[in-house]
C-alpha positions as a Markdown table, in Angstrom:
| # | Residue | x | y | z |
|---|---|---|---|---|
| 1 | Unk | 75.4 | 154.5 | 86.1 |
| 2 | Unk | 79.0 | 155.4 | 85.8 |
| 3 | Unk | 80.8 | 157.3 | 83.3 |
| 4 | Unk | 84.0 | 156.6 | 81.7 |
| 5 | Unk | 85.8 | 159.0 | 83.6 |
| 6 | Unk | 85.0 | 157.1 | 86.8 |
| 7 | Unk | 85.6 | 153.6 | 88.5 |
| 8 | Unk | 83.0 | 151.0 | 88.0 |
| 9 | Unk | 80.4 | 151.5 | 90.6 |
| 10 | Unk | 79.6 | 148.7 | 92.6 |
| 11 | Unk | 76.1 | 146.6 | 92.3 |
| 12 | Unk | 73.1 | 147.9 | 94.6 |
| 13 | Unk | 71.1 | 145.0 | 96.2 |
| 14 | Unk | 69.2 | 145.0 | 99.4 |
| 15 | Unk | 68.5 | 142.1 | 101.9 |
| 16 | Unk | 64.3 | 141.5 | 101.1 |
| 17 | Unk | 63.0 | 140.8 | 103.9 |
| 18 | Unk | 63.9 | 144.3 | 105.3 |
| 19 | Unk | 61.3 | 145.6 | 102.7 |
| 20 | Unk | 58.8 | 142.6 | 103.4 |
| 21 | Unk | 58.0 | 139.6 | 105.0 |
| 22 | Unk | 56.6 | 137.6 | 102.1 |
| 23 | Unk | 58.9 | 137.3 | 98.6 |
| 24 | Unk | 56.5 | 139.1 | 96.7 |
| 25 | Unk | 56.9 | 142.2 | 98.5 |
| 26 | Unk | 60.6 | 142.2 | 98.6 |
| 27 | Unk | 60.6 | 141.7 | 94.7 |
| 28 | Unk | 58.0 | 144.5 | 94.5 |
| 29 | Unk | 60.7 | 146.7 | 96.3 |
| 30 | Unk | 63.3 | 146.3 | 94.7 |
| 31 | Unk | 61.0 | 146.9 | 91.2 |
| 32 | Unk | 60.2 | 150.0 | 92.7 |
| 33 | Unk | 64.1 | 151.3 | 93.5 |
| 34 | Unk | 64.8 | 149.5 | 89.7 |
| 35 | Unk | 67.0 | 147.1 | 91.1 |
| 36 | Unk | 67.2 | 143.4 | 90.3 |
| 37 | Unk | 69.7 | 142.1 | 92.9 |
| 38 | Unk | 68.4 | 140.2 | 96.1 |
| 39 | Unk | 69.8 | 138.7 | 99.4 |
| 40 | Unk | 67.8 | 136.4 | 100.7 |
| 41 | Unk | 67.7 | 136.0 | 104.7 |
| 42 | Unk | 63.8 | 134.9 | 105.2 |
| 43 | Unk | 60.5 | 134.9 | 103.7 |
| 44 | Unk | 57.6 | 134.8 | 105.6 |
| 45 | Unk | 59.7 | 134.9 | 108.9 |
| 46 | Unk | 61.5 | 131.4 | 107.7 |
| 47 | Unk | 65.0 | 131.6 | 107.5 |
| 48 | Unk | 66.3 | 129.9 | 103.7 |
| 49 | Unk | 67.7 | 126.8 | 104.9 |
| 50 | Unk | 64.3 | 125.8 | 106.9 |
| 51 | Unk | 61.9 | 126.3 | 104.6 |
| 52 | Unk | 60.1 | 123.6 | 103.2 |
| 53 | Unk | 61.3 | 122.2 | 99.6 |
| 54 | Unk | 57.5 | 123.4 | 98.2 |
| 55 | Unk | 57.9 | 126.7 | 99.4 |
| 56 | Unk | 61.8 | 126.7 | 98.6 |
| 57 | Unk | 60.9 | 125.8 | 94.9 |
| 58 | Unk | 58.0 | 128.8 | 94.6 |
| 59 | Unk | 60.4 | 131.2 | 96.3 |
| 60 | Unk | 63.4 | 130.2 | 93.6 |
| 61 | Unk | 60.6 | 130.3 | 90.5 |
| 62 | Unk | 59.4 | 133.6 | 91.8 |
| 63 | Unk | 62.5 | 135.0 | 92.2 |
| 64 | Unk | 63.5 | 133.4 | 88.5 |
| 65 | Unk | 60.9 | 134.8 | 87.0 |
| 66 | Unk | 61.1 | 138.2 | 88.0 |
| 67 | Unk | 64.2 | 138.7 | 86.4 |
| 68 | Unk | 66.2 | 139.1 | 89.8 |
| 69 | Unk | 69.4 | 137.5 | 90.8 |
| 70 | Unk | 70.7 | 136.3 | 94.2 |
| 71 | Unk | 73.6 | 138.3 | 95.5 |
| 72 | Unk | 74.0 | 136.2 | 98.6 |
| 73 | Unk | 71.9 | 133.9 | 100.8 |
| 74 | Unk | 72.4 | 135.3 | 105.0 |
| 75 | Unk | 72.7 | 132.4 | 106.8 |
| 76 | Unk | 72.2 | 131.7 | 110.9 |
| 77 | Unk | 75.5 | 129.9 | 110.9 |
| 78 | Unk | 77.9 | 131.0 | 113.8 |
| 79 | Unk | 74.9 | 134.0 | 113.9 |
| 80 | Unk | 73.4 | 135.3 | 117.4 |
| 81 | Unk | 71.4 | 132.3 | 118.1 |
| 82 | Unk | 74.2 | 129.7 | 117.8 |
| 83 | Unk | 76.6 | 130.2 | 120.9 |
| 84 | Unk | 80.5 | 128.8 | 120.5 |
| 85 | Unk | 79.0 | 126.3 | 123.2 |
| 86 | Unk | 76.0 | 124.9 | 121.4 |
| 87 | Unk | 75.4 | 122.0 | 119.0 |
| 88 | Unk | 77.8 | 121.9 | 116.1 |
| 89 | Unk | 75.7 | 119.7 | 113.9 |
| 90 | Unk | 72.9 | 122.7 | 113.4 |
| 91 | Unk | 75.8 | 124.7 | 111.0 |
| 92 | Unk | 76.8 | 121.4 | 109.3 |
| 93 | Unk | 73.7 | 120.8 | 108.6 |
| 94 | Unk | 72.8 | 124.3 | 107.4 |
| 95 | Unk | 75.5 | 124.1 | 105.1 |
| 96 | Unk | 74.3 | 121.4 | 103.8 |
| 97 | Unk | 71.0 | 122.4 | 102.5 |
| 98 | Unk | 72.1 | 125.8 | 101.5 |
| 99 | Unk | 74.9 | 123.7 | 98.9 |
| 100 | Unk | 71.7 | 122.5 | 97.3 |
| 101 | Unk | 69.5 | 125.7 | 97.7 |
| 102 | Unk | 72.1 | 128.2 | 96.6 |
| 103 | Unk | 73.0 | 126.0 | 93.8 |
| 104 | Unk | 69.4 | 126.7 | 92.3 |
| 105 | Unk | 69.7 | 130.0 | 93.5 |
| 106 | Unk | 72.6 | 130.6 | 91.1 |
| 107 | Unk | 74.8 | 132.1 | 94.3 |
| 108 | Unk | 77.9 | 131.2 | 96.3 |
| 109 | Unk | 78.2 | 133.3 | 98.6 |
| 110 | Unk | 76.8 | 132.6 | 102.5 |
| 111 | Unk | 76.6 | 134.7 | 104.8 |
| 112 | Unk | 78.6 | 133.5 | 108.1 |
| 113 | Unk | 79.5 | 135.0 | 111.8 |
| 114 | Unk | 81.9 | 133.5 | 114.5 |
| 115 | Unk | 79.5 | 132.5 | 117.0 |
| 116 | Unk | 79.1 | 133.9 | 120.6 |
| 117 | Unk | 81.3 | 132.9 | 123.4 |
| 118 | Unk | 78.6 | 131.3 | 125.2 |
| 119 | Unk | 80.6 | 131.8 | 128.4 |
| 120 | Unk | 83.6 | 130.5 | 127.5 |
| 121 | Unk | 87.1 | 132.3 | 128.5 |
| 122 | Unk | 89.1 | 133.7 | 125.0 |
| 123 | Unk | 91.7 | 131.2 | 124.4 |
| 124 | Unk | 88.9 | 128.3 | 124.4 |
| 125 | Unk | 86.2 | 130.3 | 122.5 |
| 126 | Unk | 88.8 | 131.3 | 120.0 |
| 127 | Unk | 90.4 | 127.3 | 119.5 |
| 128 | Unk | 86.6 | 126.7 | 119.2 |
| 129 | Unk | 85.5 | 129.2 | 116.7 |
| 130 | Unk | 88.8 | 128.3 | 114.5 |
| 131 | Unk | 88.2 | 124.8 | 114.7 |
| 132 | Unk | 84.5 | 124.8 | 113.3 |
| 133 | Unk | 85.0 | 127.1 | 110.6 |
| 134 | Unk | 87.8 | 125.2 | 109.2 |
| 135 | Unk | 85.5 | 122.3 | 108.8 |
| 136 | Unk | 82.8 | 124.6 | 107.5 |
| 137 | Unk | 85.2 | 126.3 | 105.0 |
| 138 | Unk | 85.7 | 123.0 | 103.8 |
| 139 | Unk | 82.9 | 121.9 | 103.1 |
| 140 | Unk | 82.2 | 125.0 | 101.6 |
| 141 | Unk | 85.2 | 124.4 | 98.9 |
| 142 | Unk | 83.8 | 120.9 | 98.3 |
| 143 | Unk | 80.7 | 122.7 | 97.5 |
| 144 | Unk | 81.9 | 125.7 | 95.3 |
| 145 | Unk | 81.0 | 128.0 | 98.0 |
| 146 | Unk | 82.2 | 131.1 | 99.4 |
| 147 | Unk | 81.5 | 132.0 | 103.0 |
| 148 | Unk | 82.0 | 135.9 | 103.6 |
| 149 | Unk | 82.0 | 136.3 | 107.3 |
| 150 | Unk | 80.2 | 139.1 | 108.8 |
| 151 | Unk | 82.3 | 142.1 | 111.8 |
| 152 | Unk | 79.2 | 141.2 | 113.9 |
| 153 | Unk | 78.3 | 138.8 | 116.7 |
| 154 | Unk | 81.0 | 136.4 | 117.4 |
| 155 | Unk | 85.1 | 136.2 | 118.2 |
| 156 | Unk | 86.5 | 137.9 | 114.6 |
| 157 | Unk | 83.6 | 139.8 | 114.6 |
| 158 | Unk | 84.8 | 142.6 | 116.4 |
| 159 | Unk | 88.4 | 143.2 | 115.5 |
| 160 | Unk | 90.1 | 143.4 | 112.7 |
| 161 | Unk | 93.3 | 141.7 | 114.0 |
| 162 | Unk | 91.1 | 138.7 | 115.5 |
| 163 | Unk | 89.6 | 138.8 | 111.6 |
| 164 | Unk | 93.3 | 138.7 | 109.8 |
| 165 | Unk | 94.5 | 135.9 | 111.8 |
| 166 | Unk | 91.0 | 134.0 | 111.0 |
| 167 | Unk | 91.3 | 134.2 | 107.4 |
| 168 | Unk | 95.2 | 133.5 | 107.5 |
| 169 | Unk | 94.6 | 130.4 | 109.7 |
| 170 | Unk | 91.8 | 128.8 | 107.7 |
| 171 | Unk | 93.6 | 129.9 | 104.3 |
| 172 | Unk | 91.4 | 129.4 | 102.0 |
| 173 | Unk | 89.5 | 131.0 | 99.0 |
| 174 | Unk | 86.2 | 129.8 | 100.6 |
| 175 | Unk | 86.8 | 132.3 | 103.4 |
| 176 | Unk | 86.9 | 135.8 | 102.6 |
| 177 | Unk | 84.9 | 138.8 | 105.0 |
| 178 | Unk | 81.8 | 140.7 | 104.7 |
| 179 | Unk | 81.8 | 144.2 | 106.0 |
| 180 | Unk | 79.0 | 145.9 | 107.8 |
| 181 | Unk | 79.3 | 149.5 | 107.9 |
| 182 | Unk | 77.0 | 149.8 | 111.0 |
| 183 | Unk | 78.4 | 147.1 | 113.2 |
| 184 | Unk | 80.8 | 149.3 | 115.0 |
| 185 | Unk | 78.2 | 151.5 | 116.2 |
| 186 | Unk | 76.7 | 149.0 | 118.3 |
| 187 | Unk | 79.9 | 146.9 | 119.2 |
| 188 | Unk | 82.3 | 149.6 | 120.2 |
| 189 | Unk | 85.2 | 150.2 | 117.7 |
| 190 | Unk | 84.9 | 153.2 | 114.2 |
| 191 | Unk | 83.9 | 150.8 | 111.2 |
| 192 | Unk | 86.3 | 153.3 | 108.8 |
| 193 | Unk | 89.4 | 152.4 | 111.3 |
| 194 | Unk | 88.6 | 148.5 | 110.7 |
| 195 | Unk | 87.8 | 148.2 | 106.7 |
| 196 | Unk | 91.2 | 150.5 | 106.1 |
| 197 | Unk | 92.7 | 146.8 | 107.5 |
| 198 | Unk | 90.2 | 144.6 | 105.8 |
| 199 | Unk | 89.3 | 146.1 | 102.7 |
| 200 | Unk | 91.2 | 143.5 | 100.6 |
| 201 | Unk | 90.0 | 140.3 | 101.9 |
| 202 | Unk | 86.3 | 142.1 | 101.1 |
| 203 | Unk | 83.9 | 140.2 | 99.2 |
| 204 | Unk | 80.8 | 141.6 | 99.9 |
| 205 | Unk | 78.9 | 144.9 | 101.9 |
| 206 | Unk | 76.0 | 145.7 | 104.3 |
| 207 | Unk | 75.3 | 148.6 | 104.2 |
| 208 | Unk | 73.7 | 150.3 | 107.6 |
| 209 | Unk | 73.7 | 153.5 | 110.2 |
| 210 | Unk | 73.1 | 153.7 | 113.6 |
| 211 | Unk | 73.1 | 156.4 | 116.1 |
| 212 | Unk | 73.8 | 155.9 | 119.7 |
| 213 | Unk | 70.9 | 156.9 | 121.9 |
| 214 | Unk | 69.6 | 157.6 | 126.1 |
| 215 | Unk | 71.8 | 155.0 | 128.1 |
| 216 | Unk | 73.5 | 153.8 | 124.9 |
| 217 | Unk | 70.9 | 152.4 | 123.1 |
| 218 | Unk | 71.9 | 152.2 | 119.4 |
| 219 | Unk | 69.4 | 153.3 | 116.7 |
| 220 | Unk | 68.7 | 153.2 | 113.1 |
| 221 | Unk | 68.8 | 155.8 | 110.7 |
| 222 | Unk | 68.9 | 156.6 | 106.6 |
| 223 | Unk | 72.8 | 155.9 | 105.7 |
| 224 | Unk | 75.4 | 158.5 | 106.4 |
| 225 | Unk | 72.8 | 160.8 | 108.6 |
| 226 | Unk | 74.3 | 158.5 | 111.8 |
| 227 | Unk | 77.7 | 157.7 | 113.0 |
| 228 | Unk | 79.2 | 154.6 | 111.4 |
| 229 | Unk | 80.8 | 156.5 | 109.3 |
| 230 | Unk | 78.6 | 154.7 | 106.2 |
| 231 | Unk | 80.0 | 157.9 | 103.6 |
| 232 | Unk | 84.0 | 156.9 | 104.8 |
| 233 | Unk | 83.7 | 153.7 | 104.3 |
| 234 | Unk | 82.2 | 153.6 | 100.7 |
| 235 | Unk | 84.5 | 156.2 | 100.0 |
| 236 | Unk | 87.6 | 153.1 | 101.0 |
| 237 | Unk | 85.5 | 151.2 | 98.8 |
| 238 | Unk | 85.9 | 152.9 | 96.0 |
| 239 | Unk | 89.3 | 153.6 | 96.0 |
| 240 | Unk | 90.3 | 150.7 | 96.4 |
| 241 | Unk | 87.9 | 149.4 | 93.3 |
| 242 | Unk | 85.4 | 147.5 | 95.4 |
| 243 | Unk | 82.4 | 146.0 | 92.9 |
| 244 | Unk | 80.4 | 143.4 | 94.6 |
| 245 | Unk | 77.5 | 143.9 | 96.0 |
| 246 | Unk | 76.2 | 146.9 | 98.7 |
| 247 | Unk | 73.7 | 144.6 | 100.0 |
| 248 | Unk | 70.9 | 147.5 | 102.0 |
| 249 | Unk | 70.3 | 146.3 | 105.5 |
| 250 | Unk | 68.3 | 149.3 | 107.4 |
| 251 | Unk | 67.3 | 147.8 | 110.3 |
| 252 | Unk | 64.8 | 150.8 | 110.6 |
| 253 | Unk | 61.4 | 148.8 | 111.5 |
| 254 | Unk | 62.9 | 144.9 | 111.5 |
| 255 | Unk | 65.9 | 144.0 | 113.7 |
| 256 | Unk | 66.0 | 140.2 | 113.6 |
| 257 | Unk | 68.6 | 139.7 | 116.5 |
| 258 | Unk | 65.8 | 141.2 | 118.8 |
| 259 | Unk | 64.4 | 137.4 | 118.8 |
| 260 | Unk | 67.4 | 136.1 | 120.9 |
| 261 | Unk | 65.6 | 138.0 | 123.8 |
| 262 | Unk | 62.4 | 137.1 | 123.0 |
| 263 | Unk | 61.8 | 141.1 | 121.9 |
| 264 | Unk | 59.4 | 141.4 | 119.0 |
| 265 | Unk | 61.6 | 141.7 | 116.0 |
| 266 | Unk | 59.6 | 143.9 | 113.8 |
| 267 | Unk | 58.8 | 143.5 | 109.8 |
| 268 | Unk | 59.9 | 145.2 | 106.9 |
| 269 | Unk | 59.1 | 148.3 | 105.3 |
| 270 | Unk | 58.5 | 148.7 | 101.7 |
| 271 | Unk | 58.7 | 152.8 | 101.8 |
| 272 | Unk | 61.4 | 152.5 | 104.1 |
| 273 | Unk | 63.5 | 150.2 | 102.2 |
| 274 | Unk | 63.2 | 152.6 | 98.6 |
| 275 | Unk | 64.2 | 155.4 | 100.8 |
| 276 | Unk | 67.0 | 153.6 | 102.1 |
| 277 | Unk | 68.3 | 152.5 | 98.8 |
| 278 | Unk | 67.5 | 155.9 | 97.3 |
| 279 | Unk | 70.4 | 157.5 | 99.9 |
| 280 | Unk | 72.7 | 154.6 | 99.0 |
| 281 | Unk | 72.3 | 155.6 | 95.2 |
| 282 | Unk | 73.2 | 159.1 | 95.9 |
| 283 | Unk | 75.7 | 158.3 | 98.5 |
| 284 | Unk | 77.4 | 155.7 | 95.9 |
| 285 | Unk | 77.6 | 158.4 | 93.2 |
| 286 | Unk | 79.3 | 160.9 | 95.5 |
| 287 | Unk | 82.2 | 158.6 | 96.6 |
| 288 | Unk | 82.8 | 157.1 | 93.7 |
| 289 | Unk | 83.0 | 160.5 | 91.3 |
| 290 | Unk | 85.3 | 161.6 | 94.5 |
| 291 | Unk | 87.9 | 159.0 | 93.4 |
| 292 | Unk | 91.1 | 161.2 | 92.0 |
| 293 | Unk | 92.0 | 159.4 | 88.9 |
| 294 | Unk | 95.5 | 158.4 | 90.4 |
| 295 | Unk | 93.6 | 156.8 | 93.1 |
| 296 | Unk | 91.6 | 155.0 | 90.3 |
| 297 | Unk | 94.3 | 153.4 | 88.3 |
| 298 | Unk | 95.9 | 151.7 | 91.8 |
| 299 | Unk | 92.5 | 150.2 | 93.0 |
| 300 | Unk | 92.1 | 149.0 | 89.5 |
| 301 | Unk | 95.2 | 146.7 | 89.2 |
């Protein structure tokens, strides 16, 4: 909890299938931390969009009756599995059925990337990318949604310039950015460097670490024990007055891009995911009682 002497704190949430594969767990886990904030990606292994309308409706009561609100539904659209060269109509009709879903849900904001290149040379793959996602966005509007794209797989997903002149092309308030604060580790550029450019156009956080490894394998670890530079970028955060959501992503036994090669994934971890969140708290109280008042009063107009 903040005091009065200290910016607003942002809201903790956590992405529940990264504390278990079935809802009930994931509500159990965040219970246990004493949160009541959710993204949903999958339960029981089935992404939101593809789940039947039964199981849809006991996953939206179950969620409604614990007292727990969705932050933010993390979509496959533009994602790892959906190459700039593959079928368009898969993210239309995504979209489609989470405009329903979320609307139950009580959210609007959807989780997007900028697909793969799938082969294709820059120029092509960026016209591509710019010309589905301004179709997506609007569809989004017509819906009342908001589509935060993710600095992960995909053409804006690894620059900050190629993320500007995404948002500035598409222009609209359907389109704003979601920042990953472990991304950079495994696609090559310092996450700090690239939220100082994007930090106003952000509308809501993962939250992750990584480590580089043997022959530059990347690893997971407990946020800001790595080198993504997790404590930095929360500390940009908060001056600035960021207070959406830090969704908790930990990738520490489930790592759901793994099924593009056919790797076993993993599941979630309930004590993993409370001692995730449990840094997070204590990393969130450090940066934001590290804001100078000054620093405060700017970020807050």
């Amino acid at each position: 909890m903040s005091s009065a002497h200290e910016p607003p704190r942002p809201v903790p949430a956590g992405i529940g299938d990264e504390a278990a594969p079935g809802l009930d767990g994931q509500l159990a886990a965040l219970a246990e931390l004493g949160w009541n904030r959710l993204e949903l990606r999958t339960v029981d292994a089935v992404p939101i969009a593809e789940l039947d309308e039964r199981a849809f409706d006991r996953a939206a009561r179950g969620i409604r009756e614990a007292g727990t609100d969705v932050v933010a539904v993390a979509s496959r659209i533009g994602d790892w599995s959906r190459p700039a060269t593959g079928d368009p109509s898969l993210d239309l009709t995504e979209l489609e059925v989470l405009a329903r879903r979320c609307a139950v849900l009580g959210t609007r904001l959807v989780r997007i990337m900028s697909y793969p290149s799938g082969g294709l040379a820059e120029p092509a793959w960026g016209r591509r990318v710019r010309a589905r996602l301004r179709e997506l966005v609007r569809r989004a509007e017509d819906a009342g949604l908001v589509l935060v794209h993710e600095n992960c797989a995909g053409w804006a997903g690894e620059s900050a310039e190629r993320a500007l002149e995404l948002l500035s092309e598409v222009d609209s308030p359907s389109l704003r950015l979601l920042f990953d604060t472990g991304n950079g580790v495994a696609h090559g550029y310092r996450a700090p460097e690239m939220l100082r450019a994007l930090v106003g156009h952000v509308a809501h956080v993962h939250v992750k670490d990584a480590v580089t490894g043997p022959g530059g394998e990347v690893g997971y670890v407990l946020p800001g024990t790595g080198e993504a530079g997790v404590a930095a970028c929360l500390g940009l955060l908060a001056e600035h007055g960021y207070t959406g959501a830090l969704s908790i992503e930990p990738h520490l036994h489930l790592r759901p891009h793994l099924r593009a090669s056919g790797a076993d994934p993993g599941r979630g971890d309930r004590a993993a995911f409370v001692a995730y969140g449990r840094e997070l708290e204590r990393l969130v109280a450090e940066q934001w009682c590290a804001v100078p008042a000054p620093r405060r009063a700017e970020g807050a107009r």
